[in-house]
Kinemage of the C-alpha trace (Angstrom):
@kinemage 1
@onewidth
@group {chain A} dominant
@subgroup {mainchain}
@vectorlist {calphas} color= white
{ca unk a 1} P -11.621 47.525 9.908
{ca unk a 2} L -12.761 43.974 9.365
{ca unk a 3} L -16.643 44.899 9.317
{ca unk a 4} L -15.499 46.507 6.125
{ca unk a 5} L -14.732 43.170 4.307
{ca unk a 6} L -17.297 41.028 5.945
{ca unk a 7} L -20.716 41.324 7.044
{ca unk a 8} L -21.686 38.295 9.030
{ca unk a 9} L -19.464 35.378 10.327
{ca unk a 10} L -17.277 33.659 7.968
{ca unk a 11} L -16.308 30.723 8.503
{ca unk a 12} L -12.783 29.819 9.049
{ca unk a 13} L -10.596 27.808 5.947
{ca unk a 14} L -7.864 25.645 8.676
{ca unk a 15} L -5.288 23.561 7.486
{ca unk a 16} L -4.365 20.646 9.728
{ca unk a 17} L -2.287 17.777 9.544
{ca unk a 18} L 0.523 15.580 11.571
{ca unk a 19} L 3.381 18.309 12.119
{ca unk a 20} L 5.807 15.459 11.092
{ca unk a 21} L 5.533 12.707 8.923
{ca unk a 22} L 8.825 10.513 8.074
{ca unk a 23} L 8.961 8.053 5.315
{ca unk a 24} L 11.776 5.786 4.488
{ca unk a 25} L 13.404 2.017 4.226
{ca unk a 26} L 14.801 0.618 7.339
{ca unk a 27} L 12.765 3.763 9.010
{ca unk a 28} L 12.144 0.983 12.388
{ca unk a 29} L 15.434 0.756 13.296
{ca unk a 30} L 16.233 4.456 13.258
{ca unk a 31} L 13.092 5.665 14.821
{ca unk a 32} L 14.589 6.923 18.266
{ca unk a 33} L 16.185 9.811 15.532
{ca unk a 34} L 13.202 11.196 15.207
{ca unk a 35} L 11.694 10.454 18.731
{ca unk a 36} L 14.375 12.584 20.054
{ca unk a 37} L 12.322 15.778 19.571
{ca unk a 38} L 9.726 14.799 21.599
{ca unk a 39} L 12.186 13.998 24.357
{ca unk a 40} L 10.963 10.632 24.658
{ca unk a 41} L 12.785 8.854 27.427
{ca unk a 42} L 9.991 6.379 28.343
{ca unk a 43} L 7.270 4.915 26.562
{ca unk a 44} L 4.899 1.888 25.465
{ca unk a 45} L 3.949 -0.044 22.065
{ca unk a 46} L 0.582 -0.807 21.667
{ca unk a 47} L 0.441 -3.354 18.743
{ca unk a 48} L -1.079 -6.873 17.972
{ca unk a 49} L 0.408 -10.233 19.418
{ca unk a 50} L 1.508 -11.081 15.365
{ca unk a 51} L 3.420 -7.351 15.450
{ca unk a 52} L 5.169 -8.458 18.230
{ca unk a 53} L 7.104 -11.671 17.095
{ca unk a 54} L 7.805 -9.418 13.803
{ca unk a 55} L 8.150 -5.745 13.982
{ca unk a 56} L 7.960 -4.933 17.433
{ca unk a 57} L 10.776 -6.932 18.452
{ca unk a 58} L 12.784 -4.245 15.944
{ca unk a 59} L 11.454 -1.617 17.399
{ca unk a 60} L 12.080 -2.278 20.486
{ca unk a 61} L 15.537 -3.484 20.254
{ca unk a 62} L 16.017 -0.070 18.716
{ca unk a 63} L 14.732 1.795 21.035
{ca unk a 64} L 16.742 0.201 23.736
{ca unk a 65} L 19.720 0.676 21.894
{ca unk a 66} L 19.322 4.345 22.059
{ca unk a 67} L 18.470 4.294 25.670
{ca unk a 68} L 14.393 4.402 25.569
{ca unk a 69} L 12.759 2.477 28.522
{ca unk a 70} L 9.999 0.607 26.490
{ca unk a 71} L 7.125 -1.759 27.277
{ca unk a 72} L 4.614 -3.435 25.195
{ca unk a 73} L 0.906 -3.273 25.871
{ca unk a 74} L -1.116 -5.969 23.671
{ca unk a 75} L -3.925 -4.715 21.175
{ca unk a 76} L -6.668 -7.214 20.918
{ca unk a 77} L -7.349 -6.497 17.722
{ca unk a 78} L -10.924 -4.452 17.883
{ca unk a 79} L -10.521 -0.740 18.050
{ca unk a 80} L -14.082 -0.955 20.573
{ca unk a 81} L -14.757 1.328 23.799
{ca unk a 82} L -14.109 -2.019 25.960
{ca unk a 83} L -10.883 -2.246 24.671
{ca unk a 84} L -9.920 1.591 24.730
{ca unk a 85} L -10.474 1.891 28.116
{ca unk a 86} L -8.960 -2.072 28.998
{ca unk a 87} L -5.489 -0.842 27.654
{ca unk a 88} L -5.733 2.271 29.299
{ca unk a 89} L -6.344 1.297 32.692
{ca unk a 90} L -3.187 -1.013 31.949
{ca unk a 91} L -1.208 1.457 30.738
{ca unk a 92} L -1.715 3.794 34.029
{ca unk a 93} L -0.739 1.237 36.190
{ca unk a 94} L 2.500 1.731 34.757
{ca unk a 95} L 3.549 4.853 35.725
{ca unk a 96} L 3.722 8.306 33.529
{ca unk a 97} L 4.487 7.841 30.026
{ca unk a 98} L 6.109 10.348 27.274
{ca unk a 99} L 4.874 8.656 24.421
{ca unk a 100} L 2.565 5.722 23.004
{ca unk a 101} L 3.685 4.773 19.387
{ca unk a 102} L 0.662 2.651 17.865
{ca unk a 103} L 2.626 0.238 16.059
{ca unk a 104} L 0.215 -1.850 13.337
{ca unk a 105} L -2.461 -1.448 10.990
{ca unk a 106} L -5.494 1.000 10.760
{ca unk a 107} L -7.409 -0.214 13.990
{ca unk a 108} L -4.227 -0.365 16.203
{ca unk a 109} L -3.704 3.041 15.053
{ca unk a 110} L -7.264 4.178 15.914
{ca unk a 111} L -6.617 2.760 18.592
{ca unk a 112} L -3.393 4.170 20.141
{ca unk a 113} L -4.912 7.546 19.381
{ca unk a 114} L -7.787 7.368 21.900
{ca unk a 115} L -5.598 6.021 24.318
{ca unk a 116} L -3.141 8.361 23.812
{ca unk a 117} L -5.757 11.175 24.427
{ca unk a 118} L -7.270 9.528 27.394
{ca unk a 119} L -3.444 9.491 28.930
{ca unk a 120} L -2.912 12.999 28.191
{ca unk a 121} L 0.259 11.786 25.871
{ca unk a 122} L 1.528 12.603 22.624
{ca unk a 123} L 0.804 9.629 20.277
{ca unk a 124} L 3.345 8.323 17.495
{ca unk a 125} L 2.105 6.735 14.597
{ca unk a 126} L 3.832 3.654 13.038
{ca unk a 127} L 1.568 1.840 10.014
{ca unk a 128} L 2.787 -1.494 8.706
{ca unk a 129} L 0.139 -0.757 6.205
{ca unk a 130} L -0.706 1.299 3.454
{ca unk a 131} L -4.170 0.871 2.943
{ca unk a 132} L -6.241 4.209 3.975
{ca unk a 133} L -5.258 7.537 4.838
{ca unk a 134} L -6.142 7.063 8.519
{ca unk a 135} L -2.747 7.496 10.025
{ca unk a 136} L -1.932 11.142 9.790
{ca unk a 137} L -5.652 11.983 10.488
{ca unk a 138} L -7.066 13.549 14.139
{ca unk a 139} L -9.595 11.255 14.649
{ca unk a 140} L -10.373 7.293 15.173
{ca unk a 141} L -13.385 5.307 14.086
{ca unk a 142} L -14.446 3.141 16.669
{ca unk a 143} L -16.264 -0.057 16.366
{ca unk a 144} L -18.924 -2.612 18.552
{ca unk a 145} L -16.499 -6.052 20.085
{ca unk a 146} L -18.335 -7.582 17.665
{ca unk a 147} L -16.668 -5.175 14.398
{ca unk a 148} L -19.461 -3.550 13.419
{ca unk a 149} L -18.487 0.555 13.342
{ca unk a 150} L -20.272 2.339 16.314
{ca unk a 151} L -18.773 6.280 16.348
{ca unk a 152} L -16.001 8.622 16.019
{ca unk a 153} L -13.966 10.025 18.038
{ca unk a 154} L -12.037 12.911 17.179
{ca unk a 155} L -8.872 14.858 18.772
{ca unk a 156} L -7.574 18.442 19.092
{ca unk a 157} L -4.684 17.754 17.471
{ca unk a 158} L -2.959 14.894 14.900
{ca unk a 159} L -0.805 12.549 15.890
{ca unk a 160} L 3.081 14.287 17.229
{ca unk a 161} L 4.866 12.525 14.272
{ca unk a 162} L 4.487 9.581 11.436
{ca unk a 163} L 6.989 7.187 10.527
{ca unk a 164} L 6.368 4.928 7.478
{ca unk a 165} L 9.004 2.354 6.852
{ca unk a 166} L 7.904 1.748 3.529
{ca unk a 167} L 10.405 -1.648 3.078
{ca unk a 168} L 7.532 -2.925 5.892
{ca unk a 169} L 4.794 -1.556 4.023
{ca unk a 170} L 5.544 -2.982 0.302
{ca unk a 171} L 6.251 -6.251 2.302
{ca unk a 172} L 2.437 -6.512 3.089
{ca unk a 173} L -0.356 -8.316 0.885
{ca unk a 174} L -0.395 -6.085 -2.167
{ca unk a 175} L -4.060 -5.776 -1.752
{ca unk a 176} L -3.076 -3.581 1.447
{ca unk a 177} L -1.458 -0.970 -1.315
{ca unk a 178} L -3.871 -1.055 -3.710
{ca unk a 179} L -6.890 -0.337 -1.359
{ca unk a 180} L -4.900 2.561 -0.320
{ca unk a 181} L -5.496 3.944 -3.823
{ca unk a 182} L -8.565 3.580 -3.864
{ca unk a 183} L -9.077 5.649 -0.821
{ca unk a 184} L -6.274 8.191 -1.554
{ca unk a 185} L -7.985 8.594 -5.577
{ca unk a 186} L -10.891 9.918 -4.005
{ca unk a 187} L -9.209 12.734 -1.849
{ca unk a 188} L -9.140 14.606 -4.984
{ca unk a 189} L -12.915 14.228 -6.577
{ca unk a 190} L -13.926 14.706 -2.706
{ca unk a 191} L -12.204 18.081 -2.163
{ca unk a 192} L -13.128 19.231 -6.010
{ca unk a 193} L -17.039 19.019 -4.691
{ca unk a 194} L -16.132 20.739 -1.182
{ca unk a 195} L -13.907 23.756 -2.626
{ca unk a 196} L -17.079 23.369 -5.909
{ca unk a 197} L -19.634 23.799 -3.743
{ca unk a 198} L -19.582 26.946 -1.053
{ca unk a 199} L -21.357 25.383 1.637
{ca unk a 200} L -18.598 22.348 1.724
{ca unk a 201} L -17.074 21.730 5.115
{ca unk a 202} L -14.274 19.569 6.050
{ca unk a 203} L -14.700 17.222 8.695
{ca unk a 204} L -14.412 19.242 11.650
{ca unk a 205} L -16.518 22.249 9.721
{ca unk a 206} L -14.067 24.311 8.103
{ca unk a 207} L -14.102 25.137 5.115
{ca unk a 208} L -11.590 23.637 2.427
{ca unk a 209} L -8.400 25.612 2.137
{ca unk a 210} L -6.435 25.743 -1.156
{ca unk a 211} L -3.418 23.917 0.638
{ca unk a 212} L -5.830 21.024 0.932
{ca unk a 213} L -7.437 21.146 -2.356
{ca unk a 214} L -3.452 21.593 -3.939
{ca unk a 215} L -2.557 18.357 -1.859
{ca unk a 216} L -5.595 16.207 -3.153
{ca unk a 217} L -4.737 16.755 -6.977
{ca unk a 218} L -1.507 16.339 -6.118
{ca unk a 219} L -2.184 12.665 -5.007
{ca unk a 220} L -4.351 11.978 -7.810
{ca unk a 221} L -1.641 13.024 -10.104
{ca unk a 222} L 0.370 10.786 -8.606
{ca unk a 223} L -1.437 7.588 -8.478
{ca unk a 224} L -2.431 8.271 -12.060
{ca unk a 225} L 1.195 8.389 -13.005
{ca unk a 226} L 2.927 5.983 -10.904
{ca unk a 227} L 0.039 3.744 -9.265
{ca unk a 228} L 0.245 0.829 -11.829
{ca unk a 229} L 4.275 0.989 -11.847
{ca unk a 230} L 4.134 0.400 -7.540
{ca unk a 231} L 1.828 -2.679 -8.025
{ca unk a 232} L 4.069 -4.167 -10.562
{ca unk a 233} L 7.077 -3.403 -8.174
{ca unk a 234} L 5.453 -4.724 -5.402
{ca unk a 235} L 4.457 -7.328 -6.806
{ca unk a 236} L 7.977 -8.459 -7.727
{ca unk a 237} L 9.330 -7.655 -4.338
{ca unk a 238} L 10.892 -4.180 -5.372
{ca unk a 239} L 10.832 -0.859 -3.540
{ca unk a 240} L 11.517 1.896 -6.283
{ca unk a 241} L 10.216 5.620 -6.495
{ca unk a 242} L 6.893 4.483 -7.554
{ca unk a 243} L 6.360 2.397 -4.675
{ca unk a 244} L 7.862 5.301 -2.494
{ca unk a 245} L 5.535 8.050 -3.910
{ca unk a 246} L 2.121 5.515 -3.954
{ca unk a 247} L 2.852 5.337 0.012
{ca unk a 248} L 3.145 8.893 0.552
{ca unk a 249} L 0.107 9.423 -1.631
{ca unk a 250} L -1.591 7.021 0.165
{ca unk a 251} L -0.959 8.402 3.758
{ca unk a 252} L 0.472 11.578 3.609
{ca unk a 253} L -1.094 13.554 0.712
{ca unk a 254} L -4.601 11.871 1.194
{ca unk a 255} L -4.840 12.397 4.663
{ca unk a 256} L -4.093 15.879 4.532
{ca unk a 257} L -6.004 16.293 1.760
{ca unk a 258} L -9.450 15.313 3.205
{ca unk a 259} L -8.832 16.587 6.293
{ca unk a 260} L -8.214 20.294 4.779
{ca unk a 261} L -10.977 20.143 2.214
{ca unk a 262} L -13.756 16.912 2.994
{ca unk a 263} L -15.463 14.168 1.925
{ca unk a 264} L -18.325 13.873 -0.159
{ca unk a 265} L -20.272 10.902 -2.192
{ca unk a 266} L -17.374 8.774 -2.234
{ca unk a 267} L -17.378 8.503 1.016
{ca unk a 268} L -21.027 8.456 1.773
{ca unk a 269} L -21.460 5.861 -0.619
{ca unk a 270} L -18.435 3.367 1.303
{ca unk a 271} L -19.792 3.982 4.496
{ca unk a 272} L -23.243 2.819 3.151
{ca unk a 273} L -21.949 -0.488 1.242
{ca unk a 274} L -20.829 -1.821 5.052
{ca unk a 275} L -24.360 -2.242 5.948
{ca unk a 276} L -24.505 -4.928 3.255
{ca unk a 277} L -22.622 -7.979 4.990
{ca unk a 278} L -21.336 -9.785 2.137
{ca unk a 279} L -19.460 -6.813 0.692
{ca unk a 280} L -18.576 -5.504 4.684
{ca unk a 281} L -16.655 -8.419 5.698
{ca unk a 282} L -14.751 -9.279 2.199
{ca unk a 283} L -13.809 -6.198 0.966
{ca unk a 284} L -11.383 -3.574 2.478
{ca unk a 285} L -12.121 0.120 2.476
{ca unk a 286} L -10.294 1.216 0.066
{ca unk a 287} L -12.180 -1.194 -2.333
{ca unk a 288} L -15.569 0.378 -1.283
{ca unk a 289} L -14.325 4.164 -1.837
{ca unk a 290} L -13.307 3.210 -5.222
{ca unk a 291} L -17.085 2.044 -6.119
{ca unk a 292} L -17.966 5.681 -4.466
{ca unk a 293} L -15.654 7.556 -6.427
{ca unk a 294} L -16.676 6.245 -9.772
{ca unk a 295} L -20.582 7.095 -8.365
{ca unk a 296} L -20.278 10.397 -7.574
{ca unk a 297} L -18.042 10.869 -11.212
{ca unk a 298} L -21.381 9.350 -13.184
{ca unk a 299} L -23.181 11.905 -10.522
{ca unk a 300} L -21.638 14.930 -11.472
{ca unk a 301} L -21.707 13.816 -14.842
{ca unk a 302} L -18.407 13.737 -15.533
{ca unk a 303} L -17.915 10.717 -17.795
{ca unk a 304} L -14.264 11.181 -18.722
{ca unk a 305} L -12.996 11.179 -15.435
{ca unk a 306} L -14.990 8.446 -14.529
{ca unk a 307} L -13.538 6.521 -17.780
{ca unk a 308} L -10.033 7.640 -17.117
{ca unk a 309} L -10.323 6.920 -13.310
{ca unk a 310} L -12.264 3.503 -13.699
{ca unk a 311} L -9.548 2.573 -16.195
{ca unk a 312} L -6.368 2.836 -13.474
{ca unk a 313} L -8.724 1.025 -10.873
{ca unk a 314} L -9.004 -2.312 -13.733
{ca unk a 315} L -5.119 -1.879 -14.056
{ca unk a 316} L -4.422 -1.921 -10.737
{ca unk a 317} L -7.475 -4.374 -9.439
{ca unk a 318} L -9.644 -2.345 -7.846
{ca unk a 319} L -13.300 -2.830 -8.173
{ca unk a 320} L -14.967 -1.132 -11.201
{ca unk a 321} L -18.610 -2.433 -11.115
{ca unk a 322} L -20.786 -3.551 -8.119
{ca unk a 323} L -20.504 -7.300 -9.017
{ca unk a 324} L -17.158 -7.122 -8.132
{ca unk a 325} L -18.458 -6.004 -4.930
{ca unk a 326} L -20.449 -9.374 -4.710
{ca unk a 327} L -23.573 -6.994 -5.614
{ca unk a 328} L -26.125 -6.954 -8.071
{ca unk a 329} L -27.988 -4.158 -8.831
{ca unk a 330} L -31.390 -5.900 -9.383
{ca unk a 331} L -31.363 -6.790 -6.135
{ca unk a 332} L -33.858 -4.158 -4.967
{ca unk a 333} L -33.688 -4.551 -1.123
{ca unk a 334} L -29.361 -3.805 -1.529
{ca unk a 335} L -29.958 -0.855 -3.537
{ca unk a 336} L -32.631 0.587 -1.888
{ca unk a 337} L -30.296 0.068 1.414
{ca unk a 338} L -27.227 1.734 -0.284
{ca unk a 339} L -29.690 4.748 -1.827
{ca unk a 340} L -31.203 5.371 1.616
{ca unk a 341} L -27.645 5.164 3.592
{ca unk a 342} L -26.307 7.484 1.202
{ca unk a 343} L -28.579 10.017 0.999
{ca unk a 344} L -28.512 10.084 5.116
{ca unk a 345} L -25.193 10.062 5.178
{ca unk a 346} L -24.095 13.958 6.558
{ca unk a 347} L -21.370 14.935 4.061
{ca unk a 348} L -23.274 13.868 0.887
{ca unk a 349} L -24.407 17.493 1.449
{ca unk a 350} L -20.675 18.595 0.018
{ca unk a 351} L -21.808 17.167 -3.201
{ca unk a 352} L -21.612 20.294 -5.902
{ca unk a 353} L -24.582 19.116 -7.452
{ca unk a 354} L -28.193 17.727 -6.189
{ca unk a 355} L -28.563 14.010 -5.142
{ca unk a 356} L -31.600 12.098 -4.920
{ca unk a 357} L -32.651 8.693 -5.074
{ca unk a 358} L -33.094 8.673 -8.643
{ca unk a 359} L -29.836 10.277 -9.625
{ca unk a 360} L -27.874 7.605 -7.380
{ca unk a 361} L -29.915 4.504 -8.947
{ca unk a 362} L -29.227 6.277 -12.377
{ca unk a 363} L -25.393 6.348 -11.596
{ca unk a 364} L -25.271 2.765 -10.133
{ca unk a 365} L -26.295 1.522 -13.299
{ca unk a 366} L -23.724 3.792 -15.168
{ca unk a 367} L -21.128 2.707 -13.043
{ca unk a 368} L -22.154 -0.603 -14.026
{ca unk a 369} L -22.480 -0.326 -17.930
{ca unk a 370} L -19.054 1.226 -17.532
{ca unk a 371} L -17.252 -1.131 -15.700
{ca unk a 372} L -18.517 -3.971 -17.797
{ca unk a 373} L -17.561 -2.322 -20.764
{ca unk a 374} L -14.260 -1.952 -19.882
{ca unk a 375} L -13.653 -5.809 -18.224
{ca unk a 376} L -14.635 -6.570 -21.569
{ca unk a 377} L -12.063 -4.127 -23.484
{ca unk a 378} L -9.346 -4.537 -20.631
{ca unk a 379} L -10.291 -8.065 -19.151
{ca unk a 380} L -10.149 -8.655 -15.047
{ca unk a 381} L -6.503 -10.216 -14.089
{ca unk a 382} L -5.444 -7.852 -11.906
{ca unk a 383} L -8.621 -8.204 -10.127
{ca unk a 384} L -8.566 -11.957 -9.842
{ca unk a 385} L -5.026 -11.327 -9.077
{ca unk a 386} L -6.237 -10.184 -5.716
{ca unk a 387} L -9.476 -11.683 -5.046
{ca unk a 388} L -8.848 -14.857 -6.285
């Protein structure tokens, strides 16, 4: 019957995501709750030697309290091969584990997931940060001992459950939050181009289902509605429904969202700004995507969005031109080094429309008109704000 409806191999629209994600205040010291379906009796917490003086300590007087045999195993802060396999070998000289909760920010997270897999363990998921949408995600970038980003690795399934304790979260640097936007803003433009274009492929090279796609504009909508009323909150040491809704935007909706549809020239465009130092070791990645998004706008052409979109990034103090990226754009040698990364980089073929080296110079320098434009309508505090 199916030869009837198809003549050649389709290929396969797959939603994926973590099967449970919890959000909430005061989440840390009611995490054995929701540990109990995993029938965790005994387990470790990777996280950083700062975590543990601060946040570990509450999760693991919680999870004694409920009767969870806990240990900590130290992250030395590079999510690298060497120290992958380091903590693992420690870890298995500790007998079988149910569980490793990853306990920390985006490269203690990376982390625990590859050791996780290596241990044959389910992995739980605990960001103190808000800053990317890495946390729900099946897979891990890894990076050189010396932080430069090597490879991927990715897993056959997401991590067994999220918890966000979003009073920890809105406690962090409120540049932490507002990177996050950037990332999460682009989930949407990305998955537009891969549902746009019928050759688009997520990241593991399905194609985008309409789950995905209904996720992504979902978290746009929501940033554009609520994004500048979490900073201010935030900012004044408040946790409201904005703030509440930004974090699950952030973490939930994005990484769903690009995970069931794909990136695109956002993307391609952050991953090549890291090969320029100056804007790879001061600016987080959230700041980078932001850049990307408002490229591939000016590359599709779609100068409304871009206006609208560039306009909640200079409320909220996220980059809107490349100087703010320490970059000028008559420095040929950086350009030509973004154009060329770019155009190399795999996924910029889920881009709806045709990019070449003279489109993407042409869009740098709308980007740019734009986003001087509007520092001049709208000023730059909340940018300083941040950067200082």
């Amino acid at each position: 019957m199916s030869e009837l409806f198809m003549s050649e191999q389709q290929t396969a629209q797959v939603f994926r995501t973590t099967p449970r994600y919890v959000q909430a205040p005061g989440l840390i010291e009611r995490s054995a709750d929701y540990l109990a379906p995993l029938k965790v009796k005994r387990c470790a917490v990777l996280c950083t030697p700062r975590s543990q003086k601060g946040e570990g300590a509450r999760l693991l007087a919680a999870l004694d309290k409920a009767g969870i045999d806990a240990s900590v195993t130290t992250f030395g802060g590079e999510c690298s091969f060497q120290e992958i396999e380091a903590r693992t070998a420690e870890l298995r000289e500790q007998g079988q584990l149910d569980a490793l909760i990853a306990l920390g920010g985006g490269k203690t997270l990376d982390a625990g997931k590859c050791i996780a897999e290596r241990l044959e363990v389910p992995v739980v998921i605990m960001p103190t940060l808000a800053s990317n949408d890495a946390p729900c995600s099946a897979l891990s970038v890894i990076y050189t001992p010396e932080g430069a980003t090597e490879t991927y690795e990715v897993f056959a399934q997401n991590p067994a459950l999220v918890m966000v304790d979003t009073a920890i979260v809105a406690q962090a640097p409120v540049r932490f939050l507002v990177a996050g936007m950037g990332d999460a803003m682009s989930t949407w433009y990305e998955a537009r181009a891969c549902h746009t274009n019928p050759a688009g492929m997520s990241p593991y090279g399905d194609r985008p289902t309409l789950a995905g796609v209904a996720l992504s504009q979902t978290c746009a909508d929501i940033l554009y509605a609520h994004g500048v009323d979490a900073l201010e909150a935030v900012k004044a040491g408040q946790l409201n429904a904005a703030v509440e809704h930004v974090v699950e935007a952030n973490t939930l909706l994005s990484g769903a969202g690009f995970e069931c549809t794909g990136v695109a020239g956002a993307h391609a465009l952050a991953q090549a700004l890291t090969l320029l130092p100056e804007v790879d070791h001061n600016y987080l990645h959230g700041e980078m995507v932001a850049i990307g998004t408002l490229t591939q706008l000016m590359l599709e052409q779609d100068r409304a969005e871009a206006q609208r979109c560039a306009r909640l990034f200079a409320q909220v103090g996220l980059p809107i031109n490349f100087a703010q990226l320490r970059m000028s754009l008559s420095d040929e040698a950086a350009v030509n080094t973004l154009i060329e990364a770019t155009l190399a980089f795999p996924f910029i073929a889920n881009m709806a429309v045709e990019v070449t080296a003279d489109s993407l110079r042409q869009a740098f320098a709308e980007v740019e008109r734009q986003g001087n434009a509007l520092i001049a309508e709208m000023g730059d505090q909340p940018y300083g704000d941040l950067h200082g």
